[in-house]
C-alpha positions in Angstrom: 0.0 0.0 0.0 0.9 3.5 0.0 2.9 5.6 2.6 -0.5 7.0 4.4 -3.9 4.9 4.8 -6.3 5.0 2.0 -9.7 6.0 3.6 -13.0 4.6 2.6 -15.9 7.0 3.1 -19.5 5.2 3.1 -21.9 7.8 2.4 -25.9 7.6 2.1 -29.3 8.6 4.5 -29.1 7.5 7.9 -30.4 3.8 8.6 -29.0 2.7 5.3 -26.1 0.6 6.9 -23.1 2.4 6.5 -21.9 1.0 9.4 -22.9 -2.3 9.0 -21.4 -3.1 5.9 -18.3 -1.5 7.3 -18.1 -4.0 10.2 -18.5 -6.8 7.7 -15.6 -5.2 5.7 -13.6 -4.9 8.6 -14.0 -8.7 9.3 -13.1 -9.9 5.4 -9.9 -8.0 4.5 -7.4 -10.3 5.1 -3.4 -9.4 4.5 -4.7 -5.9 5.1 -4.8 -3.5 8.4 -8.1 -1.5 8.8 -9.1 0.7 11.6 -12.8 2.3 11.8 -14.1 5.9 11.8 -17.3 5.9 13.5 -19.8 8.6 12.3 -20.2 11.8 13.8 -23.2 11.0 16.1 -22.1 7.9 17.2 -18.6 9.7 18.1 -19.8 12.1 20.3 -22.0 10.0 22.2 -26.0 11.3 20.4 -27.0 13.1 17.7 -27.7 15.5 20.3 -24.1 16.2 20.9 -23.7 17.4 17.5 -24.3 20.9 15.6 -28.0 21.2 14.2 -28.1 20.8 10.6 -31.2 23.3 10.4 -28.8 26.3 10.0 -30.7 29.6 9.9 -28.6 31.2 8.3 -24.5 30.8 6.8 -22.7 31.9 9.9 -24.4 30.0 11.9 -23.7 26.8 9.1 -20.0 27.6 9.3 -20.2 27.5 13.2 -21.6 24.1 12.8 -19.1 23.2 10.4 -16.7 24.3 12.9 -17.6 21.9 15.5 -17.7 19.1 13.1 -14.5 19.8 12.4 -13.5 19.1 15.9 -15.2 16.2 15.8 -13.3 14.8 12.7 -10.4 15.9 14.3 -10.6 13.7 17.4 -12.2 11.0 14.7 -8.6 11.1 13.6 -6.6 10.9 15.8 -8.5 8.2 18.2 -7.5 5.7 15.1 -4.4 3.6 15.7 -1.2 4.4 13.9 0.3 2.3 10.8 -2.9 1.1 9.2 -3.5 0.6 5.4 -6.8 1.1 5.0 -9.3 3.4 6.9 -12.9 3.0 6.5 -15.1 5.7 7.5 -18.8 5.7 8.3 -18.8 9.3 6.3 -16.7 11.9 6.0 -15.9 15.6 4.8 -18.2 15.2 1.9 -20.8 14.5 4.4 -20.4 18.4 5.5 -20.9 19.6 2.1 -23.8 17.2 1.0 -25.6 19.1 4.0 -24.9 22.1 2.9 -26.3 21.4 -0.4 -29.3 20.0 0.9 -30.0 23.0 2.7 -29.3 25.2 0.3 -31.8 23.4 -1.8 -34.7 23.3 0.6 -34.0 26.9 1.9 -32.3 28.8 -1.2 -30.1 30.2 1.1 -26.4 29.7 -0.7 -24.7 27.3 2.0 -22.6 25.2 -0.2 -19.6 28.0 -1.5 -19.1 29.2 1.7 -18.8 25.8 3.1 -16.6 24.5 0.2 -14.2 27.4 0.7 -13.9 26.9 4.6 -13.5 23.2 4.4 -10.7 23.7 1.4 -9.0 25.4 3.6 -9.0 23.5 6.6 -6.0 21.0 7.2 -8.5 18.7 9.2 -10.5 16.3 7.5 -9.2 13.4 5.7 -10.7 13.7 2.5 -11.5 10.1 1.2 -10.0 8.1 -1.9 -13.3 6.0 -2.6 -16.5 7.5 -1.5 -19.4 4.7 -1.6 -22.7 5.8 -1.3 -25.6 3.3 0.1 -28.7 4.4 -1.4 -31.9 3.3 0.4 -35.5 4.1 -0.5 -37.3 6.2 2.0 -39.3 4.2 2.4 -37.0 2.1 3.9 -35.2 5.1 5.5 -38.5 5.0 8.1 -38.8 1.2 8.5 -35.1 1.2 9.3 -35.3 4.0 12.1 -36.8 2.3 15.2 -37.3 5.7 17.3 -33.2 6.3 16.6 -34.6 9.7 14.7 -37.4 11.9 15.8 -40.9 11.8 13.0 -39.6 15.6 12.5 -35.8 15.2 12.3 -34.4 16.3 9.2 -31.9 13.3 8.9 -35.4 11.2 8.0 -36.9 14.6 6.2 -37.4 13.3 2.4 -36.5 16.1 1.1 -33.1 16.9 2.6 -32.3 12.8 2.0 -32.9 13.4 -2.1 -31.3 17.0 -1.9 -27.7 15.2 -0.3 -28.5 12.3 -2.4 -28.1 14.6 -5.6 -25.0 15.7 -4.2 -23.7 12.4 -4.3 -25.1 12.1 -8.1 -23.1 15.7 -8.7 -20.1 14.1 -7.4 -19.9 11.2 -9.5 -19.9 12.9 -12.8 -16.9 15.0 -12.0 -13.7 13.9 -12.8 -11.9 12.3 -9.9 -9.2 15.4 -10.2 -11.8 18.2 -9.9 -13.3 16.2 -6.7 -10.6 17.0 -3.8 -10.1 19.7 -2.2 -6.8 21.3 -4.2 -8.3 21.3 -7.4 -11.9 21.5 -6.2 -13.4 24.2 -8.4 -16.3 26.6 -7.6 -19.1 24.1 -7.8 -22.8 25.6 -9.4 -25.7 24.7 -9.6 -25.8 23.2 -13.4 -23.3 21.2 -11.7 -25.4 19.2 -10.0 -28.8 16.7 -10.9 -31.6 17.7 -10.1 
């Protein structure tokens, strides 16, 4: 492998088992050393220990993104040392696929300034492979057992197809333009609908 850990990122709406298919992963990789990046929430103890996501308005999303950075921060460096492989139940593109979802369900232009403020951060790992786990939402509620509130935005329809078009976005650009030193300004006809 290389010099530094490759890192994994599994990406897609809560409940759609990120985690679970991690664990299996970390079980079936034989020759290879893996450590594993909880998410966020299950970091810190609760969703409740984290930022909202219902940012009223950018300043208030960059403070969030602040704290998140923390969080990915002591992500990092709670993993052992001399691994090959890292697998993440999400990552830094998590941040921005918020962003855009709010920015697409309030029209309030969170995803710039949060590009630019996570570009320039020297936190968070940006991933080589981001996998995203798509799940019906239908299947997004069955899967919840009470974990989310009826009213929480992680199980909101809307803002789970708004950070799933993200993902879409993502894909079609080429793998250069998708990291953070050659990320360009990202717009709108950028992205799917």
């Amino acid at each position: 492998m290389t010099s530094g850990p490759r890192i994994v990122a599994f990406e897609g709406p809560c409940c759609a088992g990120k985690t679970t298919l991690a664990s299996a992963l970390l079980q079936n990789l034989p020759g290879v050393t893996v450590a594993f990046a909880k998410c966020y929430a299950d970091h810190v103890g609760g969703g409740r220990y984290l930022p909202r996501q219902e940012a009223c308005s950018i300043e208030e999303r960059e403070r969030a993104l602040h704290r998140l950075l923390a969080v990915e921060a002591d992500r990092l460096a709670q993993l052992p040392s001399g691994v090959d492989l890292i697998l993440a139940d999400r990552r830094v593109h998590t941040m921005l696929a918020h962003s855009y979802a709010l920015e697409r369900m309030t029209g309030i232009g969170r995803l710039a300034p949060s590009q630019r403020l996570l570009r320039r951060s020297r936190i968070p790992a940006w991933p080589d492979l981001v996998v995203y786990l798509a799940l019906p939402q239908a299947a997004v509620y069955e899967r919840n057992h009470g974990k989310f509130p009826a009213r929480s935005i992680y199980i909101d329809p809307c803002f789970n197809a708004a950070a799933r078009s993200y993902f879409l976005g993502l894909a079609d650009l080429e793998p250069s333009r998708a990291w953070p030193g050659l990320m360009p300004r990202w717009t709108q006809q950028n992205w799917h609908s």
